[in-house]
Residue, then its C-alpha position, 0 to 999 in steps of 0.5 A: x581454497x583449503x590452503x586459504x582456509x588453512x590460513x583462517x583457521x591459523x588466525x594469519x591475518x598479520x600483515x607486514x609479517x617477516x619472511x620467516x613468519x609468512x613463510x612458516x603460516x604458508x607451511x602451516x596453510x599447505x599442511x592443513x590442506x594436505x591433511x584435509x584433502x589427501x589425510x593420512x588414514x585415506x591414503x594409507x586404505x589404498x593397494x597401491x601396488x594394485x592400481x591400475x590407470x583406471x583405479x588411479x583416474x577413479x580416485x583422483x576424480x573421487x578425491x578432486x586433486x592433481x595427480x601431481x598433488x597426489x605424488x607430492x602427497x604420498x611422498x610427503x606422508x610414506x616416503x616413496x611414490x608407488x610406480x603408477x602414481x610416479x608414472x601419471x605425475x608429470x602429466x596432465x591430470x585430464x589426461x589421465x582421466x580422458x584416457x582411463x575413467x568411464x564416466x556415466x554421461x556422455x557430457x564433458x564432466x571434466x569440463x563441467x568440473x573444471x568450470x563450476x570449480x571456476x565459478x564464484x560463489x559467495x553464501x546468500x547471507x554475505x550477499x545479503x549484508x551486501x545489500x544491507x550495507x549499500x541499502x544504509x550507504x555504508x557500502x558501495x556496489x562494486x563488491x556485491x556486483x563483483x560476488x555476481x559477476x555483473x556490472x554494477x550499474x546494472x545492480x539494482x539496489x536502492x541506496x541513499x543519495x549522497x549528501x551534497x557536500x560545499x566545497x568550502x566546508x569540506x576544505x575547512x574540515x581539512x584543515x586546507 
């Protein structure tokens, strides 16, 4: 998502773009996104000599990246990879965390993470205009049913009644 909102915030919405140019707003995208995520004065605070496994999992859980993110961050920004980031970079973020993090429930976080991370979410208001257009016809269900994850047969909106249109009619204003 940050990778996408790089995107917006570097006005990329050119299509049929030339390799070099997308290439180049991917590389901007990736940065901003490594910045919002992982920023330099953030890493820079951390005792990296002095983190344990435990101090690892905790700022990974604390900051929501992969710790193969984290490498690939801190090699970008100091130039070198501290031994316990490089040791946990090849493996499985949950691993890392199932092992070497307390957490205060007895509930599956990790898992109720993963899964809310998965969810769609839309703002209410998008919601609303949804139903604002297909209420005036100007839209049709599907999206909006899509956002909810439902059927769109079961979405009940009132929308207007297409107007029946003679065939002939239309092939005229065809051209056909």
């Amino acid at each position: 998502m940050a990778h996408e909102l790089g995107h917006l915030v570097g006005s990329h919405h050119g299509e049929g773009l030339p390799q070099a140019e997308r290439d180049r707003d991917d590389a901007f995208a990736n940065a901003f996104a490594a910045e919002l995520l992982l920023p330099r004065a953030q890493l820079a605070s951390v005792t990296w000599d002095q983190l344990d496994a435990a101090g690892l999992a905790e700022l990974i859980w604390l900051w929501g990246v992969s710790t193969d993110a984290l490498a690939r961050r801190l090699g970008a920004v100091t130039g070198f990879q501290p031994e316990i980031v490089r040791a946990w970079a090849g493996q499985p973020t949950q691993r890392l965390l199932r092992q070497h993090r307390v957490f205060a429930s007895s509930e599956d976080e990790i898992t109720i993470r993963m899964d809310a991370a998965a969810r769609r979410r839309f703002p209410i208001a998008l919601q609303e205009a949804h139903l604002r257009g297909i209420a005036a016809g100007t839209l049709g269900r599907g999206t909006l049913a899509w956002m909810l994850g439902i059927d769109p047969e079961s979405l009940d909106v009132d929308a207007p009644t297409p107007p029946e249109v003679n065939i002939d009619d239309l092939a005229g204003a065809l051209g056909l």
